[in-house]
N, C-alpha and C positions, 0 to 999 in steps of 0.2 A: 194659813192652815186652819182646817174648823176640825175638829173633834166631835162627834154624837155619840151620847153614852145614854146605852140602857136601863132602866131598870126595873121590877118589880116583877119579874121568873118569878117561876118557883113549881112546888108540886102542888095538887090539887085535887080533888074528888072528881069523880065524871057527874057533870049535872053542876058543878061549883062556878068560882068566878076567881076572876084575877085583871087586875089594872096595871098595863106595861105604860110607862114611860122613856120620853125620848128627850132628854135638852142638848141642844146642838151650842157650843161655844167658839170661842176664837174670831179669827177675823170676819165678822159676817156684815155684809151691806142690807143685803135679802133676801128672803128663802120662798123658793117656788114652790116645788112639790113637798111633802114632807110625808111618807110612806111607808108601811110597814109589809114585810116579806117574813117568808117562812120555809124553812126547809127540814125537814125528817129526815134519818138516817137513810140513807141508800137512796134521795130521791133527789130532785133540783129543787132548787130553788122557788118558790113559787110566790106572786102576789098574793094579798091578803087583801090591805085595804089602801087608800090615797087624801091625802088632801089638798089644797091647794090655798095659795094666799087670800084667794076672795074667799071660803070659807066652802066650795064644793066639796062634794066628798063623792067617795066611790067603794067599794067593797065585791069581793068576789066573791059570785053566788054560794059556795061552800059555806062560806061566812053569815053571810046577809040576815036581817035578823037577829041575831045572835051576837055580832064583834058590833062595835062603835067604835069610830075613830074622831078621835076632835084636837084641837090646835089651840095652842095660846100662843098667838105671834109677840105679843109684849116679850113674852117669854124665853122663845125659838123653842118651843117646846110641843111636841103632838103624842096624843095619848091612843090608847090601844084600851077600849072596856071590853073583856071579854067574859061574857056571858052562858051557863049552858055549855059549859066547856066540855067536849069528847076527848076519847082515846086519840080519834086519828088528829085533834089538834095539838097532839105530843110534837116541839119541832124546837129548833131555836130561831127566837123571833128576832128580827134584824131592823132596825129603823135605816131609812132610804133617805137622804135630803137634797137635791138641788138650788146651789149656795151660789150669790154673786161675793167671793168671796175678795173682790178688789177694788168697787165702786165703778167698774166699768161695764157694768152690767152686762157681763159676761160670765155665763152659770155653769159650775162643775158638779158632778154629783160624788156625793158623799157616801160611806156604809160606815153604821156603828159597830160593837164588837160582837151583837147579837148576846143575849137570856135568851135561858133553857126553860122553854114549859113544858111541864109535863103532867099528863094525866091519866092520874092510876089511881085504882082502889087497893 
C-alpha cells in the first residue's frame, strides 16, 4: 500500500504564492508519473500539472507560467510552486502518483487526500 499525503493549502491573497507538497510513502519500488489535479466546487476534476521519472514536466495552459512543478525522487516527493495565484485557482489540490508498488513493475495509480487553496481578499 502507498499513501500520498498533502500539504501546504491554505488561504492567500490574489496575486500571492503558496508551495503545495506531495511525499508518497509505503511500499514503493518506483514512481512514474507524479501529478497534481484540481477541482472547484460544482466542477470535475481537472489536470493541473505532471512530472515524470526522467524529470519532464507538463502543465495546463490555465497554469503555465505561473504553477511550477518539480520532484525529488530521492524523496518520492513532487512539489506544486504556485505563483500569481487567482480567484478561480480556488480548488482542492490532489497529488496523482503512479507506483510499482511490488517490484514487479507493474504500476497502480495513487490519489492523496487533497489541501484546500483558496484565494480571497
Amino acid at each position: 500500500q502507498v499513501h500520498l499525503v498533502e500539504s501546504g493549502g491554505g488561504l492567500v491573497q490574489p496575486g500571492g504564492s503558496l508551495r503545495l507538497s506531495c511525499a508518497a510513502s509505503g511500499s514503493i519500488f518506483s514512481i512514474s508519473a507524479m501529478d497534481w489535479y484540481r477541482q472547484a466546487p460544482g466542477k470535475q476534476r481537472e489536470f493541473v500539472a505532471s512530472s515524470s521519472s526522467s524529470g519532464s514536466t507538463n502543465s495546463a495552459n490555465s497554469v503555465k507560467d505561473r504553477f511550477t512543478i518539480s520532484r525529488d525522487n530521492a524523496k518520492n516527493t513532487v512539489y506544486l510552486q504556485m505563483n500569481s495565484l487567482k480567484p478561480e485557482d480556488t480548488a482542492v489540490y490532489y497529488c496523482f502518483a503512479v507506483v510499482d508498488d511490488t517490484g514487479r513493475r507493474v504500476y497502480r495509480p495513487y490519489w492523496g487526500q487533497g489541501t484546500q487553496v483558496t484565494v480571497s481578499s
